[in-house]
N, C-alpha and C positions, 0 to 999 in steps of 0.2 A: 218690337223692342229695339230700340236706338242703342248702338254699341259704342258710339263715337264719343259721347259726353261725360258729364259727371253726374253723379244720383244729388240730390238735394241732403241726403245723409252723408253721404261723404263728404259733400263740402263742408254741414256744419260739424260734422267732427275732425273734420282740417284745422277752421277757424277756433274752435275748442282748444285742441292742443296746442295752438299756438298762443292763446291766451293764457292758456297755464303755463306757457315755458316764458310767457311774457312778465307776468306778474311773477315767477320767481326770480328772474333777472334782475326784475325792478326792488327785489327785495335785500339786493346785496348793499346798495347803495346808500341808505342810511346807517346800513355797519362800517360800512368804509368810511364815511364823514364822521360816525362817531369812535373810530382807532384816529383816523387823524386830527381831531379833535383833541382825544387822549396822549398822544403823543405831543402833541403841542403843548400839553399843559405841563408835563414828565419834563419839557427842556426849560420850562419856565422854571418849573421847583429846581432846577438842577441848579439853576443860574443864579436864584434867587438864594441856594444853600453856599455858593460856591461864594458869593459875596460875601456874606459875614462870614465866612470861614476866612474871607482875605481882609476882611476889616478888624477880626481879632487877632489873625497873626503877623497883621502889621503894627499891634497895638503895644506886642511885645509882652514877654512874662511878668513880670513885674505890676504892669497895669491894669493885668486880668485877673478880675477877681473871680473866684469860683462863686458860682449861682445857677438858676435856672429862669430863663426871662421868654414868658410867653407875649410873641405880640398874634394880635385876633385880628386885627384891621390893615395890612400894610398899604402905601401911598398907592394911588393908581398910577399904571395900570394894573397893577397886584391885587386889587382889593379880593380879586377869589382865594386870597392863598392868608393860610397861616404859616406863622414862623414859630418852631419851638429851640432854643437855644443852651445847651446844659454844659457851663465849663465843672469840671472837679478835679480833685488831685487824682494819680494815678503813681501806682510801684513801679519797677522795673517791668513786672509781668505783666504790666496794663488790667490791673486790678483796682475797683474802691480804692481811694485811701482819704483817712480825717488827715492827714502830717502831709505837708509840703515836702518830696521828696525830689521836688526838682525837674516834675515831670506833670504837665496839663492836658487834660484829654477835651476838648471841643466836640460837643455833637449839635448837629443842625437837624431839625426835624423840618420838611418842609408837605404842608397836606393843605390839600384841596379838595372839593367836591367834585364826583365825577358820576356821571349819569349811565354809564357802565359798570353793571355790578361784580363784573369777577376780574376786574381791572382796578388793582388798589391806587388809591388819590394819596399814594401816601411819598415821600421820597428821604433819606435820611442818608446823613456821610460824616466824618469822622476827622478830626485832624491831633495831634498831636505838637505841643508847645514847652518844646527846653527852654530850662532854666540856662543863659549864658554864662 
């Protein structure tokens, strides 16, 4: 009996274990591409909300009408993304309100499809618009 070597079991359960620690490595990899993926799209909806929020507060009280304006398609390179846009009156306590009391509330809804299910595609922010 040879003391010097290695048995032909032990190598393949060397090669074994290193296969399994191989393939669970190689399993991080696709989740990592798809958080930075996801995260990529999070600064697009940010940027994409933060625009119409500065293209209606430059448009001034006056010119803003209350409504609700969905777009489904925007220009590329956006085309993954919708836009949901909701001005209405608002009280003092940032409440509904039907009567113009001199106070406009802006909400941006900005969603996309995201191939990550417990990661929402969704992104939304808020501005408010005095009456001068």
């Amino acid at each position: 009996m040879n003391k010097n070597g290695f048995t032909l079991i032990e190598i393949l359960l060397t090669i074994s274990f290193l296969f399994v620690g191989l393939l669970a490595l190689l399993q991080v990899f696709p989740a990592a591409f798809g958080l930075e993926r996801a995260g990529y799209m999070k600064t697009q909806a940010i940027l994409l909300a933060q625009e119409k929020i500065e293209a209606i507060n430059s448009q001034g009280y006056e010119t803003t009408a209350p409504g609700d304006v969905f777009e489904d398609a925007l220009a590329p390179p956006f085309q993954l993304f919708s836009r949901r846009t909701i001005i209405s009156y608002v009280d003092a306590n940032l409440q509904d309100s039907l009567s113009d009391s001199g106070l406009k509330k802006v909400s941006v809804v900005v969603s996309w499809k995201t191939s990550l299910p417990l990661l929402p595609g969704e992104f939304s922010v808020a501005s408010l618009i005095p009456a001068k």
